[in-house]
C-alpha angles and dihedrals in degrees: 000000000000117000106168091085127042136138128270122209116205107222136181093249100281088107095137083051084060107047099040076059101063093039082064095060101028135080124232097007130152147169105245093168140016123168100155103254088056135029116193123202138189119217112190083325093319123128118231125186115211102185105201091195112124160269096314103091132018130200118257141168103286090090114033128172117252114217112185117193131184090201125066093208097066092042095059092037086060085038077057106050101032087058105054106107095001131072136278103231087182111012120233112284159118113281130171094272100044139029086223125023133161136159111204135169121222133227087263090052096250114140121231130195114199117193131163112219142059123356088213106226094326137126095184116104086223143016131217105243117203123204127200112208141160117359082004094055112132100015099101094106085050088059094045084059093047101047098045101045086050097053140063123241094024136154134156108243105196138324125203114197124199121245101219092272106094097010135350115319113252091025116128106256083179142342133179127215143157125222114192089349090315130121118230117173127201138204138164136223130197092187121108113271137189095212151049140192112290134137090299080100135019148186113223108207111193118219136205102218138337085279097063084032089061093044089064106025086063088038104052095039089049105122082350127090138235138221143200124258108257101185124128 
């Protein structure tokens, strides 16, 4: 499994109450680091980031964590426990692309889709889900072209459109990718929404050298923008 990518959630220093948390709901995790500031889990073999760095960002929907079950059972039993103390976004449900669905946020703010069916062609036991709103709306399609242009071992796995029924037509409803080995998926959304990407939630690269460092770091700010760590 790939490990040179994974998520990072930015959290108000309660980073260990968070991950004894998810220890509690999901198989096979474990702490493999914890130096105060971070606190590094692995789920099913899947790195995790809990940045236990302040009040400044909070995670919202705009990323969001993708767990695909082939029993029923053990969706509605996450849907269960993620949702104690937090807030069903979609309740839990069947929807045309899956006999059981629901989109909860957690008591740490950190947002969950739950789906029974196929993984798609991927080992990993969730999948960072990324969501274009607002002023980003539509441009799901745009991202898949960048990420994958920019990095190695990438193909687009599969992208469903939506026909102007539900959203507007063309829009993504849901596309899967992998960048370096590791699966990203994509949607947009043409609702209203009080929030954007910002450092909430991030994605870690690890690099190689500064070399590697530079090529993404001017890749991935081109026509883009930076800021500086505020952690502390």
């Amino acid at each position: 499994m790939n490990n040179k990518i994974y998520p990072c959630v930015w959290l108000d220093k309660n980073g260990k109450e968070v991950a004894a948390y998810y220890k509690s709901i999901f198989p096979d995790t474990h702490l493999t680091e914890d130096n105060g500031l971070v606190q590094m889990l692995s789920i099913t073999g899947q790195n995790l980031m809990l940045l236990s760095a302040g009040p400044h960002f909070k995670p919202n929907a705009s990323i969001s964590f993708l767990i695909a079950n082939k029993e029923e059972g053990e969706t509605v039993r996450l849907f269960s426990e993620l949702s104690k103390d937090g807030s069903v976004l979609m309740p839990l449900d069947s929807y045309p692309f899956s006999t059981k669905y629901g989109w909860v946020r957690d008591k740490f703010g950190v947002t969950w889709q739950l789906l029974t069916g196929d993984k798609g062609d991927t080992d990993q036991y969730f999948v960072p889900t990324l969501m274009y709103v607002n002023q980003q709306n539509g441009r799901a399609r745009e991202a898949i072209e960048l990420y994958t242009r920019i990095f190695p071992g990438s193909q687009t796995e599969g992208i469903m459109e939506y026909d102007g029924t539900e959203d507007t037509k063309g829009n993504v409803q849901h596309a899967q990718f992998h960048i370096d080995h590791y699966t990203m998926a994509c949607m947009d959304s043409s609702l209203p929404h009080q929030f954007n990407f910002d450092e909430g939630i991030s994605l870690v690269v690890i690099t190689a050298d500064q070399q590697e460092t530079d090529y993404y770091w001017n890749n991935l700010i081109k026509d883009g923008g930076r800021k500086a760590c505020a952690a502390g």
